[in-house]
TORDRENSE-768135 format. One record per residue (C-alpha): y, x negated, z. Coordinates in steps of 0.001 Angstrom, whole numbers, plus 500000, padded with zeros to 6 digits. Layout:
N
YXZ ...
***
This chain:
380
547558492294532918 544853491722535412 541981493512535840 541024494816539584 538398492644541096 535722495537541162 536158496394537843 535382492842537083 532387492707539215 530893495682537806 530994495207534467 528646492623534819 525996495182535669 526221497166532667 524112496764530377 524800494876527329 525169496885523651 522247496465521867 523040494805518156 523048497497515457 519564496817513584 520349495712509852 519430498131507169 515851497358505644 514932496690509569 513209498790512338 515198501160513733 517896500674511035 519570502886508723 517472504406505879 518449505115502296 520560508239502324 518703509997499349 514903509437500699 514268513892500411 516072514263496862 513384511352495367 510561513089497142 511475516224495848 511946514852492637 508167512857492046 506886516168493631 508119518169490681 504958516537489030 501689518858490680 499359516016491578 496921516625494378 496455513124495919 498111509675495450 496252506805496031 498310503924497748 497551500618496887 500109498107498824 500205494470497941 499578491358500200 502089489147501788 499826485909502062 499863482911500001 496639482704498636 493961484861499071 495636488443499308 493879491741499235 496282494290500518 495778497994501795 494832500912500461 495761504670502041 495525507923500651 498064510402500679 497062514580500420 499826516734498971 501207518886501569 499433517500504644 502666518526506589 505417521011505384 506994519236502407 505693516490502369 502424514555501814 499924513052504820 499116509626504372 495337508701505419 495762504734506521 492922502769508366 494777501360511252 494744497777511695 495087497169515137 492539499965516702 490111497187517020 489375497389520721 490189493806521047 492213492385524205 495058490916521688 495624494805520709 494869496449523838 498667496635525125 501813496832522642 500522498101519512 499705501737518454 495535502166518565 495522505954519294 493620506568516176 491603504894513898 492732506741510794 496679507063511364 498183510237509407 501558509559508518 504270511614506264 504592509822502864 508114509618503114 507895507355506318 504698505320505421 506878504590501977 511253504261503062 511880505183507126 512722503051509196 511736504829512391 508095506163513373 507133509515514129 503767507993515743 504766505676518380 507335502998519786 504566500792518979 503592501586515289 503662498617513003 506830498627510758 506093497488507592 502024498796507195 502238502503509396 505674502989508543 508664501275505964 506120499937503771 508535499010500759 510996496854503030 507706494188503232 506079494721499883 505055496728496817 502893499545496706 501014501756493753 500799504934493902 497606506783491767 498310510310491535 495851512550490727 496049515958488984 493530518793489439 491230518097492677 489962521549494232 491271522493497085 487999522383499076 487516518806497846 491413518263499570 490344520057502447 486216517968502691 488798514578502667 490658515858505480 488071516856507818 486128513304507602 489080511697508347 489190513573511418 485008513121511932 485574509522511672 488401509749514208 486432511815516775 483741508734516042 486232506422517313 487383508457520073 483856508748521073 483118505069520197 480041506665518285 477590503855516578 475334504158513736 476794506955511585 475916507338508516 478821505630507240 478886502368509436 475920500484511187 478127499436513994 480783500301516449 483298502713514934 486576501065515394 488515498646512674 486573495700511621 488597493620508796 485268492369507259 483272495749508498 485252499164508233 488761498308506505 491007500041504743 488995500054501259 485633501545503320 487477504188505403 488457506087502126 485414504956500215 483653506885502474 485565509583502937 485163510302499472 481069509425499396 480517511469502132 482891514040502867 483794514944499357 480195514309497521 481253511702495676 477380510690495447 477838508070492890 480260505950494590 479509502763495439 480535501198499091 480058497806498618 480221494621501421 481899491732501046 480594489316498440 480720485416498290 481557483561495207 480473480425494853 483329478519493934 485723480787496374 486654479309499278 484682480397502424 488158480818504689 489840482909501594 486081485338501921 486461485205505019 489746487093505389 489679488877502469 488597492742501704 488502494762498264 491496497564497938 491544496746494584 488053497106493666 487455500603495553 490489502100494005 488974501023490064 485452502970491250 487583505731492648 489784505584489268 486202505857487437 485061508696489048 487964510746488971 487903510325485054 484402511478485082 485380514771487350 488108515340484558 491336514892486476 494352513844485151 496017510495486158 499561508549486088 500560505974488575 504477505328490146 504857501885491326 507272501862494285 509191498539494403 509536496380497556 513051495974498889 513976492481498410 516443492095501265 514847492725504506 515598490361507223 513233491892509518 510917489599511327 507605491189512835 507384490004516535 503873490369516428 502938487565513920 502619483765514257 504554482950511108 508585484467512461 508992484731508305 511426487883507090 510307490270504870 512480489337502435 510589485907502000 506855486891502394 504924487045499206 504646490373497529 501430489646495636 499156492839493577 496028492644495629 493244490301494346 489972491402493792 487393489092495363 487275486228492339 488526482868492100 491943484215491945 491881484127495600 492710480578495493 495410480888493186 499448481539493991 501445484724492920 501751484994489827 499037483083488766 495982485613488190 493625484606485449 490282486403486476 489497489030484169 488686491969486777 492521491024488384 493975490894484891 492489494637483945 493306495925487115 497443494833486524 497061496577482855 495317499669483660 497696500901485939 501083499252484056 499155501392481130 499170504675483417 502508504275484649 505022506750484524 508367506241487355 509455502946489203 510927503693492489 512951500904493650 515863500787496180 519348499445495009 520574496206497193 524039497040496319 524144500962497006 521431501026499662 520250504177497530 516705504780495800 516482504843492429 513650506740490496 513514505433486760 511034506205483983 509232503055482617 507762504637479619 505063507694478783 502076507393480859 498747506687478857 495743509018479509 492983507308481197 490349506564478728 492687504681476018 494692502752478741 491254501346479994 490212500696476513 493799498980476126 493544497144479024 489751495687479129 490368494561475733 493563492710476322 492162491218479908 489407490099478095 491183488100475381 493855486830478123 491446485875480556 489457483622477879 492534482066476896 493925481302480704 490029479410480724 490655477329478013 494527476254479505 496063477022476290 499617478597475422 499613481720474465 501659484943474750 499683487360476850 498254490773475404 498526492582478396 501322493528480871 501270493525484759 501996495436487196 504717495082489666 504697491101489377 508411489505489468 506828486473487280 505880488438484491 506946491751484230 510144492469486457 512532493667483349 509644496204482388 511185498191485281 514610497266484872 516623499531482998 519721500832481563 522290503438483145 521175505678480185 517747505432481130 518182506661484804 516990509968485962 518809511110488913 516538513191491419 
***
C-alpha cells in the first residue's frame, strides 16, 4: 500500500523521537525505591551529614565536600554544595547553572535522581546524581543544637547575597566572592560556614600548601576536602556529638558522557578515587595511597561506618546493607592512627606486608567489606 504524497512530505517535518536516555544517565529512569532508603537512614536522628565525594582524575584527586542539614525541605535533607561553575568566567557565562554560589539541593537528588530541580543546566553528576559518577561519604552527626543548624543556614545564604552582590573583602575571603578552585572551593565554603557562622572559633581555614616533592601541576589543581572534614571531625568530638558514617557506593554502569568536558569518558570508566589529602599521594594511582594522613583518613571513617548504600546493576534497585557496628569516635581514631602509622612505615620501606588497617570505599582493597550475604540485607 502506498502512502499519499502529502503524507509523505510531511512527515519529514516532524520532529524526530528523541532516544530514551539509559538508566544511570540524565534525564533517565531512577531507582524505583530512592524514598523507602531515605526513610530508612533517616530512622537514625542525626542532625547533619557531611558529604565527602571522591575524585574522578588519575592522579592528583581531591574531590568535593557538601553538607547536608536534616530537614532543609519537607522530608528530606538540604544539601549545602559550593558550585563549581559560578566563577564569573566567559567559559561559564552561558550553558551552565551559576545562579548561586552555594547551590541547595534535596539529598535525595544530589545522591540518586536523575533529573534537577535547579535548572536545565545543573551539572549531572556533582549538583545532582552524584553516585552514577563516583562514591561519596556521608558523616552524620548526632546532637547539634538547633540554633547551631539554623547559624549554618543563614551564612550560607550571607555568602550567597555576597555573591549576588559581588561583595569583596569579607571577613571570610580577601577577594571577589565567587568560586575560585585554588581560593573559595568547596572545603572553604563550609569551613567557614562553620568558623564564622556557627562559632566554631578553633577551626582552622587553611590555603593551599606546596610539598616539595609534589608536583607543581598536581598543587596546582588540587584542594583539601579531605583535610577540612578531619578538623571538622575533631571538633565535633570535642562539642560531644555523636558520629557514624554511610558510604554510598558509585554505580558502576553509567554510560553517561558529560558534554561539558574535554575527555568524552563515561562515568562508568572515570576513576572513583577517596580524595587525597595534599601529600605525595597526589602523584600516585587509585589504589595506591601510602601517605600516612590518606591512610588514617580511609580507617577512621571505615572504623565509623555503619550502612553501605549501593545500587544493584541487575535490579536497578538500592540496596542499604549494614557493614558492621559503628565505632565511637575516640577508639576508631586511636585504631586508625595507630594502624596508618605502622602501614605507612612499611609502604616506605617497599616491603610485603598485610595491612593493619582497612579502607574506605576502595575497589582494590576493600570492595567485599561491603559485599554481603542475602541474610545480611536490611530491607528499608
Amino acid at each position: 500500500m502506498r502512502l499519499p504524497l502529502w503524507l509523505l512530505v510531511a512527515s519529514f517535518f516532524l520532529p524526530a523521537a528523541t532516544p530514551a536516555a539509559d538508566f544511570g544517565s540524565k534525564d533517565g529512569p531512577e531507582p524505583a525505591n530512592i524514598d523507602q532508603i531515605s526513610r530508612f537512614l533517616r530512622k537514625d536522628p542525626y542532625d547533619l551529614e557531611l558529604l565527602i565525594s571522591f575524585g574522578t582524575s588519575k592522579g592528583g584527586s581531591a574531590g568535593h565536600l557538601a553538607l547536608a542539614i536534616r530537614d532543609g525541605v519537607p522530608g528530606d535533607d538540604l544539601v549545602y554544595s559550593a558550585n563549581f561553575y559560578a566563577d564569573r568566567t566567559d567559559k561559564h557565562a552561558t550553558g551552565f547553572y551559576t545562579k548561586d554560589l552555594m547551590v541547595g539541593i534535596p539529598k535525595k537528588e544530589y545522591l540518586f535522581k536523575t533529573t534537577s530541580s535547579l535548572d536545565d543546566t545543573a551539572s549531572f553528576g556533582l549538583d545532582f546524581g552524584e553516585i552514577y559518577k563516583r562514591s561519596v561519604i556521608g558523616v552524620r552527626v548526632y546532637g547539634v543544637p538547633a540554633n547551631e543548624k539554623e547559624a549554618l543556614v543563614a551564612y550560607f545564604n550571607r555568602i550567597n547575597d555576597d555573591y549576588h552582590q559581588q561583595s569583596s573583602n569579607t571577613e571570610y575571603h580577601d577577594r571577589e566572592i565567587k568560586y575560585d578552585y585554588m581560593h573559595l572551593n568547596c572545603a572553604k565554603t563550609i569551613g567557614v560556614a562553620f568558623k564564622f557562622g556557627a562559632g566554631y572559633q578553633d577551626l582552622e581555614i587553611s590555603g593551599v600548601r606546596l610539598f616539595s616533592r609534589v608536583r607543581v601541576v598536581a598543587a596546582a589543581n588540587a584542594n583539601i576536602p579531605t583535610e577540612m572534614a578531619m578538623k571538622l571531625i575533631e571538633e565535633w568530638h570535642k562539642r560531644g556529638f555523636g558520629m557514624d558514617v554511610v558510604l554510598y557506593k558509585k554505580y558502576g554502569a553509567s554510560t553517561y558522557i558529560d558534554p561539558h568536558e574535554e575527555e568524552q569518558v563515561m562515568f562508568k570508566d572515570l576513576p572513583n578515587r577517596f580524595p587525597s589529602v595534599l601529600s605525595r599521594d597526589f602523584r600516585r594511582e587509585q589504589g595506591a595511597y601510602e601517605d600516612f594522613d590518606n591512610l588514617y583518613a580511609m580507617y577512621l571513617l571505615y572504623n565509623m561506618g555503619k550502612y553501605s548504600v549501593l545500587l544493584n546493576e541487575r535490579t536497578k534497585l538500592l540496596a542499604t546493607e549494614k557493614s558492621k557496628n559503628p565505632m565511637p569516635y575516640p577508639g576508631a581514631a586511636e585504631l586508625a592512627k595507630r594502624s596508618a602509622k605502622s602501614d605507612s612505615a612499611k609502604y616506605r620501606r617497599h616491603l610485603l606486608f598485610k595491612p593493619k588497617g582497612t579502607r574506605i570505599g576502595e575497589t582494590a582493597d576493600n570492595t567485599h567489606l561491603y559485599n554481603f550475604s542475602e541474610s545480611d540485607k536490611r530491607a528499608p
